[in-house]
Residue, then its C-alpha position, 0 to 999 in steps of 0.5 A: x311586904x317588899x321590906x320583909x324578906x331584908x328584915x326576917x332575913x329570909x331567902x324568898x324566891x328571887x321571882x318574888x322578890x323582883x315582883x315586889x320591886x316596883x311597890x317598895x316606894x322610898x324616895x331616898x332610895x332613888x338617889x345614890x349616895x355613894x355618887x354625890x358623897x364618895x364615903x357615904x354610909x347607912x348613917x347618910x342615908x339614916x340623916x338624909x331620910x330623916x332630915x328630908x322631910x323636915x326641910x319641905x316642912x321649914x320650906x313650906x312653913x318659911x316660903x310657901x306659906x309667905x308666898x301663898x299669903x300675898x296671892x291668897x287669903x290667909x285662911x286659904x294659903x294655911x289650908x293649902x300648906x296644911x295638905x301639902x304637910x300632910x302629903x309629906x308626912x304620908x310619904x315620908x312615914x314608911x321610909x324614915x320609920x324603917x331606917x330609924x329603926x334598923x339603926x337598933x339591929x345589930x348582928x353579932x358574929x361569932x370568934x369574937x369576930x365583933x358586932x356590926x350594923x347589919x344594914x351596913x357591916x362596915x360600922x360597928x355597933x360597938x365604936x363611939x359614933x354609934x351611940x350619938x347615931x342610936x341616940x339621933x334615931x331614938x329622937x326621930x322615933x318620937x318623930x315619925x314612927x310615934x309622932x306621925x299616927x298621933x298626929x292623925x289621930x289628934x286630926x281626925x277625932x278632932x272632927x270624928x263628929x263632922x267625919x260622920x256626918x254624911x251632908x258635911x261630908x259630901x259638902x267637903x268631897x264636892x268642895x273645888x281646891x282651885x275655886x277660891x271664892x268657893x273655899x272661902x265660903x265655905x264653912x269652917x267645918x267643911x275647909x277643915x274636912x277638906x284639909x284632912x281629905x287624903x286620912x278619910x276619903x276612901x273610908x266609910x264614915x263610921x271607919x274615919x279612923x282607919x288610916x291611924x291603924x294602917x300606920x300601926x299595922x305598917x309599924x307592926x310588920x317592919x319596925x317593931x320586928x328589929x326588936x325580936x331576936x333577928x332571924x329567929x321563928x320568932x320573929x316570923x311568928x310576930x310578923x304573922x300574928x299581926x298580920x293575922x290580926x290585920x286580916x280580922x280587921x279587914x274582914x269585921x270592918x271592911x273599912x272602905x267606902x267602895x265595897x270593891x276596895x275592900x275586896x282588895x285590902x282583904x285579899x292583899x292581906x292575906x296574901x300577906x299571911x300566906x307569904x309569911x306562914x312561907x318564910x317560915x317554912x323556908x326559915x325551917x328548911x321545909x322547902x329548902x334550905x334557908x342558904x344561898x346554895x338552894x337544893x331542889x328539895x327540903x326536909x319534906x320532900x317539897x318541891x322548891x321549884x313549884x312551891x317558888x310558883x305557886x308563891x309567885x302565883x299567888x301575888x301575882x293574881x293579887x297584883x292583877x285583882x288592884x288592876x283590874x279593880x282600878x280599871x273597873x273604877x276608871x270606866x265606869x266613875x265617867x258613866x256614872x258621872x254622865x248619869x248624874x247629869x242626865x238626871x240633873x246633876x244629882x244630889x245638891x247637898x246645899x239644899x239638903x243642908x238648908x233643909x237640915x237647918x230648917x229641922x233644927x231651927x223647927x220647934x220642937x212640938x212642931x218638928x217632923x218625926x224622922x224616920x230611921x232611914x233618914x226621911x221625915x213623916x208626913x203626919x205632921x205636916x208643919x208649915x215648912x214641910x216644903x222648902x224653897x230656896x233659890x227657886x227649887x223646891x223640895x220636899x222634906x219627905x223625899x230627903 
């Protein structure tokens, strides 16, 4: 949302606006350009957000990864490279897709006054360097807009088996990063799900996919909308079909493993409608004129000032929702933690994957049935239908 009004070039209250700083993370934003580099242009920070993360890449693969080799094994140090790539990746999606992209949207003013990139009128869409620029950012769309979501992609429906498999799962989640006798005896499938943690980890296990179809929707909302006619109701009308179409996903899949967080992602969602379906009432001079000099009112008679508030309102009771959502999650996960503990710790999911195993490794006329909420009947009762290891006992029917 904190990209929209630049991009639909629409006039939103400036209340909103000063809201949504803070959520509008860029890294690249935080550095002036035009103090380091005197005759900085968009074309500065075009390179510098492009090129950025592809150095912490070299840097992790030619430095990191050495260095980590002769301190750590070597299936260690890749898993540990391997989620700080992934970190990069995630960060740096959002800024470098936006830039790339705005590198396409020209404005063309009217006299023959000329044609001009319109996130920096000083260059010209016209002169020759523009076209080696265009042609650089066509090259980083493959790389970022397009190659980051493919790359979760090829990630996640790798392991879409193991994802939804609910004791691999919990093996993974309970799995210590900073105990690396325990990594290392992991299994193989487990340190490749705790490689991926960060794409699936707040997600049911049926929705392993849903971090690809944010970067989509993302996509959506902000790059793609550089190739509808600019400022049009066009391009407002995009904007709000997909984010309708988010707001259907949201409420058929509910994608989040916390119940609590998808109430949340609902409502930011469609907040996100309400805010669009607001732009284009300013667009229309419904609620004022779509210009710097605001009248009170619009065409309809509307109030611009309690329109302004109610707006403001409406975002502001959604900001404090993820507050308070956040504050409830950060009390009570330390009581239920204590509760584990009072009545033993828990589950203890390698025990459930040892009586896994011993299912399977049952044959097949003297396996117990399993019944479809997971647990196993007892009128076959096998030879191993108690299980022992390490000194505990448990009975397959209490799984």
């Amino acid at each position: 949302m904190s990209q929209l009004p630049s991009i639909l070039n629409v006039n939103f209250p400036p209340a909103l606006l000063e809201l949504l700083k803070p959520f509008e993370f860029d890294l690249m934003s935080m550095i002036s350009f035009g103090c380091l580099y005197s005759s900085a242009t968009f074309y500065t920070r075009l390179l510098a957000t492009t090129l950025f993360p592809l150095v912490l890449l070299g840097v992790l693969v030619f430095v990191v990864y050495p260095a980590l080799m002769r301190q750590r094994s070597e299936r260690r140090a890749r898993q540990l490279v391997s989620q700080a790539a992934l970190w990069v990746a995630y960060l740096s999606y959002s800024p470098a897709s936006t830039v790339c992209f705005r590198t396409f949207d020209c404005q063309t003013f009217d006299d023959g006054f000329g044609t001009f990139l319109k996130a920096d009128l000083s260059l010209s869409c016209t002169a020759a360097d523009y076209d080696w620029y265009r042609a650089y950012a066509s090259l980083m769309v493959l790389v970022y807009p397009i190659g980051i979501p493919f790359l979760y992609a090829g990630l996640l429906f790798r392991d879409r088996r193991a994802l939804q498999n609910e004791t691999l799962r919990a093996r993974a989640l309970n799995l210590h990063d900073d105990d690396d006798d325990e990594v290392e005896q992991a299994d193989p499938q487990v340190q490749r799900l705790r490689m991926t943690i960060m794409l699936w980890e707040t997600y049911e296990p049926k929705r392993f996919w849903w971090e690809f179809f944010e970067c989509i929707r993302r996509l959506a909302l902000t790059g793609m909308l550089v190739f509808i006619v600019p400022d049009s109701i066009s391009q407002i009308a995009w904007a709000q079909l997909m984010g309708m179409l988010a707001l259907s996903m949201h409420l058929f899949f509910n994608p989040y493993d916390d119940k609590v967080d998808d109430i949340v992602a609902n409502s930011a969602a469609g907040c996100l409608c309400i805010n669009l379906l607001a732009a284009m009432l300013i667009k229309t001079d419904v609620v004022g004129s779509d210009m710097y000099e605001l009248p009170p009112e619009g065409k309809d008679g509307v109030s611009k000032a309690a329109f302004d508030s109610m707006l403001v309102f409406l975002n502001v009771l959604v900001i404090l929702l993820a507050v308070a959502v956040v504050a409830y999650q950060a009390c009570f996960a330390r009581e239920d933690d204590d509760e584990e503990e009072d009545e033993g710790g828990g589950v203890d999911v390698d025990l459930v994957a040892a009586v896994e195993m011993s299912v399977m490794t049952t044959p097949a006329d003297r396996r117990p049935s399993r019944m479809r909420d997971g647990s196993f009947s007892l009128e076959n009762p096998v030879g191993g239908a108690v299980v022992e290891r390490k000194g505990k006992t448990v009975n397959r029917a209490e799984l």
